[in-house]
N, C-alpha and C positions, 0 to 999 in steps of 0.2 A: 504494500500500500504506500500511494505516495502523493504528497499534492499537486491535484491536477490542476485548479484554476482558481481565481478570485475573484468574486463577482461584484460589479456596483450597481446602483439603482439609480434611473433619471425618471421624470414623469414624459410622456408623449412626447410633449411640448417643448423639453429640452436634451431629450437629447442628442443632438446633434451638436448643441452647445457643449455640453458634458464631456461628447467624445471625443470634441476639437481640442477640448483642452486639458484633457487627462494626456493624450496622444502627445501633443507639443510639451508636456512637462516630463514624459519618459522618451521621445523623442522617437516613437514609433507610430508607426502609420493603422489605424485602424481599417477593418475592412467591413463589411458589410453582412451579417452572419443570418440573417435572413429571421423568418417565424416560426414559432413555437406553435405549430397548429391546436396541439391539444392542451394548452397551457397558458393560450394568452396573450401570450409574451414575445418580445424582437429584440434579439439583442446586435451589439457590433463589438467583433474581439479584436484583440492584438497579440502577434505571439513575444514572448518570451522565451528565456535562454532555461536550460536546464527543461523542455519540454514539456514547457506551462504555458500559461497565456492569461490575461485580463481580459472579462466581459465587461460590459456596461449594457444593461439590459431594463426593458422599460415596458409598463402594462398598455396592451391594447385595451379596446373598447367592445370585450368581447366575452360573453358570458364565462370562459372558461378560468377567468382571470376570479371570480365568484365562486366556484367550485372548485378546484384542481389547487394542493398544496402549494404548487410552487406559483402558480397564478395570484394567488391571497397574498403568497409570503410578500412576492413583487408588488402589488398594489399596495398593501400595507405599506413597505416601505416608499415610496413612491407621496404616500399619502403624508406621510411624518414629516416629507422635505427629501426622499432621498439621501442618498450614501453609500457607505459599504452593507451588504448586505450577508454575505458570506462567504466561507472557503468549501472549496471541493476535493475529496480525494478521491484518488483513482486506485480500483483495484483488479485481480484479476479473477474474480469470482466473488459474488453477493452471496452464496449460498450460507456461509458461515453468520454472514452480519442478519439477512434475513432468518435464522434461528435463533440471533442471539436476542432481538429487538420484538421477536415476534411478529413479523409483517413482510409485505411480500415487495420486492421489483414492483414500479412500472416501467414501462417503454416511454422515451422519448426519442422527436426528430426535430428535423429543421432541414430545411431546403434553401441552401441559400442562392444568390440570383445567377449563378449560372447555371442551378439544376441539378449543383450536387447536393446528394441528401445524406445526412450525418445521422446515423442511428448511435443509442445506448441506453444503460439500463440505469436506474435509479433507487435512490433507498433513505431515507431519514430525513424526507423535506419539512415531514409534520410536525419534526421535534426542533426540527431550524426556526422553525414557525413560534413554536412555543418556547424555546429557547436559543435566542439568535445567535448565542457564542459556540453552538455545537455547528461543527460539520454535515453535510452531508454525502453520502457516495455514490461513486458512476461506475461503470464498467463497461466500455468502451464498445460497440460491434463493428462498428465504420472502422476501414484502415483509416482514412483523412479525419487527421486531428486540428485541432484550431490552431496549434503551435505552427504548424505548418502553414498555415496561411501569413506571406508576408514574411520578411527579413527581420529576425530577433535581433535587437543591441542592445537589452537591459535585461538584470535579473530582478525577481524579490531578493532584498536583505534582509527585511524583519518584519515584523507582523504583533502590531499591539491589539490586546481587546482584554474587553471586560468578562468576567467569567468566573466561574468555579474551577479550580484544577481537579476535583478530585472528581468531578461529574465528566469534564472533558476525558479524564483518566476512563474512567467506566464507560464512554459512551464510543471509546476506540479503542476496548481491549488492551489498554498497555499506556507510554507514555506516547503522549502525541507529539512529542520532541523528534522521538524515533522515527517520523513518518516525514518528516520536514528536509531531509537531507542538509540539512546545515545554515538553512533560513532559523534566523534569530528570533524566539517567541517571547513576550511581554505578558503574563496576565496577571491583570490586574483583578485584586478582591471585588465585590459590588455587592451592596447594601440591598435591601430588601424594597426600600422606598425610592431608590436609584432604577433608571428606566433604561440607562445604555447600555444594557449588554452590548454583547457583540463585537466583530472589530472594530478600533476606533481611527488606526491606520496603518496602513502597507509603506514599509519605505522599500523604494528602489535605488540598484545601481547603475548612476550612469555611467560611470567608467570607474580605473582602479580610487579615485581619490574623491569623486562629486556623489553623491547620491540626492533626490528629492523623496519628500514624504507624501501621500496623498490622506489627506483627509475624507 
């Protein structure tokens, strides 16, 4: 298991804004990652080094976005102002995590605008939902990975949020250090009356000596 991507939230209406300027601050070109048909949801990614990538992903006007975990979770955030919304790891078999959590795979796609269609499986968006600092996981069916779209020149360096360690501990079987390949994790304690779980920011590197933060 390893992390596959990090996702942020814009409403409709920006983002376009959103992806211009996430893109000029890691200095990477975003592309165009098409719709979520059964979910709601458009995102636009950028790849990354070490075989990850950045979404920025944004609720359509579409019932699915009312029903479907990951639909809510994006609209919700969307609704709050937007931001980080969560981390994704990759693995190569749900069978285990689906025993452990009790609940099954869905399928998702996206077809993005030239036609290719990116299939994979999915698993713990409901607990993303209910508790924004936990993960969720995919497992890949498409060979074409998002990393692979576009020229990577930036990696993650580190990764702050708010959170429980000892719930993030149980909710990925072990430490979640171990699953990060060497991206630096921050978590931070969170009160009960405190509403920000979740990430609160990704910093990247832009070469051996520059990095920016993204909030």
């Amino acid at each position: 298991m390893r992390l596959d991507h990090v996702s942020y939230v814009a409403s409709h209406d920006q983002i376009s804004d959103v992806v211009n300027r996430i893109g000029s601050q890691i200095r990477t070109a975003f592309v165009d990652g098409g719709i979520h048909p059964k979910f709601g949801t458009r995102n636009f990614t950028a790849p990354l080094l070490n075989g990850q990538y950045i979404e920025v992903v944004c609720p359509l006007d579409h019932p699915a976005t009312e029903v479907t975990p990951f639909g809510r979770a994006v609209k919700k955030k969307a609704d709050e102002g937007g931001g980080w919304l969560t981390w994704v790891f990759n693995t190569n078999s749900l069978e285990e995590i689906e025993g452990r959590i009790g609940r099954n795979y869905v399928e998702g796609k996206r077809r993005k605008p030239d036609g290719t269609e990116l299939l994979w499986k999915q698993i713990g968006v409901l607990a993303t939902l209910e508790k924004s600092e936990l993960p969720f996981f995919i497992e890949w069916i498409s060979k074409e990975h998002p990393s692979l779209d576009g020229k990577p020149y930036t990696s993650i360096n580190s990764i702050k949020l708010f959170g429980d360690t000892k719930i993030l501990s149980e909710w990925v079987n072990g430490d979640i250090r171990d699953y990060l390949g060497g991206i630096k994790l921050t978590i931070e304690p969170i009160n009960s009356s405190e509403s920000n779980h979740g990430i609160n920011s990704v910093e990247f590197n832009l070469n051996s000596k520059k990095t920016v933060v993204i909030l």
